[in-house]
C-alpha positions as CSV (number, residue, x, y, z in Angstrom):
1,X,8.1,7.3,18.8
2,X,6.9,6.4,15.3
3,X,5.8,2.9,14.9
4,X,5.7,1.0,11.3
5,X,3.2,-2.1,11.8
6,X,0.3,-3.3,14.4
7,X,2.5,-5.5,16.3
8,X,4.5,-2.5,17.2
9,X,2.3,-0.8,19.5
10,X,0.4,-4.0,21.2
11,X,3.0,-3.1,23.5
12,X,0.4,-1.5,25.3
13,X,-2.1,-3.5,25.6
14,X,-2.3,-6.5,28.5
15,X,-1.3,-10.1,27.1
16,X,-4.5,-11.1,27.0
17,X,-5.9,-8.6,24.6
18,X,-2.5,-8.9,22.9
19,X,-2.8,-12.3,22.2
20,X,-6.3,-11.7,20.7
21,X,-4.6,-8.9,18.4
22,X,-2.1,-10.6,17.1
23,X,-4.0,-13.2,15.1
24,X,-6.3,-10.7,13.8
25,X,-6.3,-11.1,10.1
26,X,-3.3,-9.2,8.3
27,X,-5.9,-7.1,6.0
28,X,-7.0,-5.5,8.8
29,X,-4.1,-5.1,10.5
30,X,-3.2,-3.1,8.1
31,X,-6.0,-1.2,8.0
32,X,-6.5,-0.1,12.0
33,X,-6.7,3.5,12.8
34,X,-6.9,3.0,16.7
35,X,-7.6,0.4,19.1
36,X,-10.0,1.3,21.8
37,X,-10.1,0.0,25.6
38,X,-13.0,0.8,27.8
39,X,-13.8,-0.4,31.0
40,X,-16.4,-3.0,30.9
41,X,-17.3,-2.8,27.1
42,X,-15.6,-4.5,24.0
43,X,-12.6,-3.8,22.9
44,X,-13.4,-2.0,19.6
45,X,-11.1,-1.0,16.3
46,X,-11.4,1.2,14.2
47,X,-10.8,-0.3,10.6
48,X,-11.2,2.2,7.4
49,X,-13.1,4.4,9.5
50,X,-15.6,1.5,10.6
51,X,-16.1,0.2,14.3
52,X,-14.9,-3.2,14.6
53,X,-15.3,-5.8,17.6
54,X,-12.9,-8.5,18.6
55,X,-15.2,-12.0,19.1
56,X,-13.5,-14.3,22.3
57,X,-12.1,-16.3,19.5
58,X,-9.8,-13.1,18.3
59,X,-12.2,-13.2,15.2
60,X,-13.0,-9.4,13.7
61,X,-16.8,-8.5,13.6
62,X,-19.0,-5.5,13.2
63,X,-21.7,-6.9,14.7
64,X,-22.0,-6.4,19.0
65,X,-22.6,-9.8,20.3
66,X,-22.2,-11.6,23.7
67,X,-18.8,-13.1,22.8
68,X,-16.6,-10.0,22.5
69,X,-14.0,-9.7,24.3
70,X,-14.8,-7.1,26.8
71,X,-12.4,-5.1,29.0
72,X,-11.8,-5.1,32.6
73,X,-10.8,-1.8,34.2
74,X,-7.6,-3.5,35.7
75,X,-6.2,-4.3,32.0
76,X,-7.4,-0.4,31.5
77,X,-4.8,0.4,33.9
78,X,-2.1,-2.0,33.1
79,X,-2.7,-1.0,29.4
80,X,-2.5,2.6,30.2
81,X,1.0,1.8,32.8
82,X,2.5,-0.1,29.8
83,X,1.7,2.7,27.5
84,X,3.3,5.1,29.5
85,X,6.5,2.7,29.9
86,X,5.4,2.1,33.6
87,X,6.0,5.7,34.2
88,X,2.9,7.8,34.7
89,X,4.9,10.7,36.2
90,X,7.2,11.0,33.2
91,X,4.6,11.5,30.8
92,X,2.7,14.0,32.8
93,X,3.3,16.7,30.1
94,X,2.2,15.2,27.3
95,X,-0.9,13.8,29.7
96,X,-2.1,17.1,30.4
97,X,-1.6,18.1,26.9
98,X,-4.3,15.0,26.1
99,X,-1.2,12.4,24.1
100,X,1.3,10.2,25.0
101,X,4.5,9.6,22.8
């Protein structure tokens, strides 16, 4: 699946990290390389090869703080269910081959 813009692939990512996504600033939109969830720490980007952070109030920073937003491990597992089109099983292939399409 090839995807031309952001917005495309937020998808896959619970609504309330979605909705912090979507009003990131469109310069760096346009400049994210991947979007990283792990459980308990921030949700990080990363933007022309830099980490980024995303601040509570969907704000872009570089700098680790006490109001990022960080990720629970149940949107870890919704995330990863929406990724995989709320079927785990039909993606177990390309799972054990370390992608999802």
């Amino acid at each position: 699946m090839k995807f031309s813009g952001f917005d495309e692939v937020l998808y896959a990512v619970t609504p309330r990290i979605r909705d912090k996504l979507k009003v990131l600033p469109e310069s760096v939109k346009r400049c994210v390389e991947e979007i990283r969830l792990r459980a308990g720490l921030p949700l990080a980007l990363t933007v022309s090869g830099k980490t980024m952070f995303v601040r509570n109030s969907g704000n872009p920073t570089e700098i680790l703080s006490r109001d990022l937003i960080t990720v629970k491990r149940e949107e870890l597992q919704e995330s990863f269910s929406l990724l995989c089109h709320r079927s785990v099983y039909a993606h177990a292939d390309e799972i054990a081959q370390g992608y999802i399409m």
